[in-house]
C-alpha positions in Angstrom: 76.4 82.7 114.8 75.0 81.5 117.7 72.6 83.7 119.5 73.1 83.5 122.6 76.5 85.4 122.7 74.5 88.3 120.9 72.4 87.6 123.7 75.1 87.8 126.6 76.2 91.0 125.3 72.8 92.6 124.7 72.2 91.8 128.3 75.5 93.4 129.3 75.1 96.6 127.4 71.5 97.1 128.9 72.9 96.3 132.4 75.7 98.6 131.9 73.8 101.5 130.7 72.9 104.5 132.7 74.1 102.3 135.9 77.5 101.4 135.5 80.5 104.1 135.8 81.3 105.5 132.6 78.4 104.9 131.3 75.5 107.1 133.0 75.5 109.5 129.9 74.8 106.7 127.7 72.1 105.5 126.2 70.3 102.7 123.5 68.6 103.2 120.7 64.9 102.0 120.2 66.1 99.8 117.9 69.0 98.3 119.6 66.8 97.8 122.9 64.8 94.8 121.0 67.2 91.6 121.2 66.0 90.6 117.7 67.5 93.8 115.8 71.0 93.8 118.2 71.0 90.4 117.2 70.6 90.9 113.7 73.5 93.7 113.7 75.5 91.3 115.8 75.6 88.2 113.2 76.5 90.9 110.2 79.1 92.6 112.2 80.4 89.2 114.0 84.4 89.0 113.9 85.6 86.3 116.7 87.9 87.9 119.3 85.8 91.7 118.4 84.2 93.6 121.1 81.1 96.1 120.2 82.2 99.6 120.3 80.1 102.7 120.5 82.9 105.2 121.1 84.5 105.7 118.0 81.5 106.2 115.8 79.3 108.4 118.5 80.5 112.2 119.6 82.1 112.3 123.2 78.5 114.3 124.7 76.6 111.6 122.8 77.1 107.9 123.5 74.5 105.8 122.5 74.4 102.1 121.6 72.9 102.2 117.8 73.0 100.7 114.5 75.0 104.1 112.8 76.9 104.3 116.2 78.3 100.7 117.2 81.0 98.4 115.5 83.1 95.7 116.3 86.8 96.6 117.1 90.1 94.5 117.9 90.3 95.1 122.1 93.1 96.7 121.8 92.0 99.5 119.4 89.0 99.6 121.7 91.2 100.6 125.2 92.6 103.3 122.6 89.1 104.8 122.6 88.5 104.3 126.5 87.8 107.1 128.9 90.6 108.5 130.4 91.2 108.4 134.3 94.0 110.2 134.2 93.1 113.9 135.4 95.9 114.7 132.9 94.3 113.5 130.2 94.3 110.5 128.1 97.3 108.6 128.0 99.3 111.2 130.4 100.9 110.8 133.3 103.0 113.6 135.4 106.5 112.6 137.5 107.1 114.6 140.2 110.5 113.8 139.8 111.4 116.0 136.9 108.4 117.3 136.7 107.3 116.5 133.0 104.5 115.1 131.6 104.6 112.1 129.8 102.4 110.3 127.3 102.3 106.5 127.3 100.6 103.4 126.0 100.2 100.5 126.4 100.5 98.4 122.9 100.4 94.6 123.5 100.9 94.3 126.7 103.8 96.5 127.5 104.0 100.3 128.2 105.2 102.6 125.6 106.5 105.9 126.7 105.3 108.3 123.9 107.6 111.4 125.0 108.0 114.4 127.5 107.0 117.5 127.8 106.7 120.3 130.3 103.2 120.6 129.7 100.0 117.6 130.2 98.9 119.4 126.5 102.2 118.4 124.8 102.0 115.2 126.4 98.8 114.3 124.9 100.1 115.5 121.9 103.0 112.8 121.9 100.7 110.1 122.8 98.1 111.1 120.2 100.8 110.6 117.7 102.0 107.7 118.6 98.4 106.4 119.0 97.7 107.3 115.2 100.9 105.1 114.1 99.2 102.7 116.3 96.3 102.4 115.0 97.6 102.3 111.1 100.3 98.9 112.5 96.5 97.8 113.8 94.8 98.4 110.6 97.7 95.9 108.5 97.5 93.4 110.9 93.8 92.6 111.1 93.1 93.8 107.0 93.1 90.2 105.8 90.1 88.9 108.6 86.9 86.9 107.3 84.4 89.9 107.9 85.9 92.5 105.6 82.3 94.2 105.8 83.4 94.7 109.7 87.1 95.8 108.4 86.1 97.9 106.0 83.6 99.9 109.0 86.1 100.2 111.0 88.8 101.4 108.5 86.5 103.9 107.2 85.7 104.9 111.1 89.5 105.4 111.7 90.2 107.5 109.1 89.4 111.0 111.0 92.1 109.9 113.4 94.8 108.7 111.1 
């Protein structure tokens, strides 16, 4: 592995913190702050096309960059873990129209509408349970990669939300 993408996103997770939106609650660990040991997690947990996570693995009041807390995820199950913008909650939207809530999405590259209902808590509901079917059709298609010591971290991560 070469070091200097370990080095690129050290440098972005240090610019990021406690600056960027979204990520002022955040923090690094001592250890994770000295490029050698991120660099060191980085080669073990390498998988090509992976992004670091912390979300998953940390509680939503306590996001911190660690070596217990980070692993590498497929992008797409990452965005699963994202913030929500949505003042609904995650992965729900209200139309005005019918006035429903709907949960929704989006799953390679297309919008999924996960249901109605006439409340935003039933439509997180919906989307929750369509993002736990998600996440099991994510798990079988990335279960034969190279790293299975990254796979098998972040099977055993999803597990609480399967």
């Amino acid at each position: 592995m070469e070091n200097n993408k370990a080095k690129k996103i050290h440098n972005g997770i240090k610019c990021r913190v406690g600056k960027a939106e979204g990520y002022m609650d955040t923090t690094i660990s001592d250890e994770f702050r000295k490029l050698e040991n991120f660099s060191e997690w980085y080669d073990e947990n390498y998988v090509e096309g992976w992004e670091v996570d912390k979300d998953i693995l940390s509680d939503s009041t306590n996001k911190c960059y660690s070596h217990d807390t980070c692993l590498m995820v497929p992008r797409e199950i990452n965005a699963l873990f994202r913030k929500s913008t949505s003042k609904y909650g995650k992965g729900v939207y209200f139309d005005s129209r019918d006035n429903k809530y709907y949960g929704q999405m989006r799953i390679d590259g297309k919008t999924k509408n996960c249901g109605s209902s006439t409340t935003a808590e039933g439509a997180h509901k919906l989307y929750l349970e369509q993002r736990k079917v998600h996440l099991q059709e994510l798990l079988e298609r990335y279960k034969d990669i190279h790293n299975q010591y990254a796979y098998q971290r972040l099977a055993t991560a999803l597990q609480q939300y399967l």
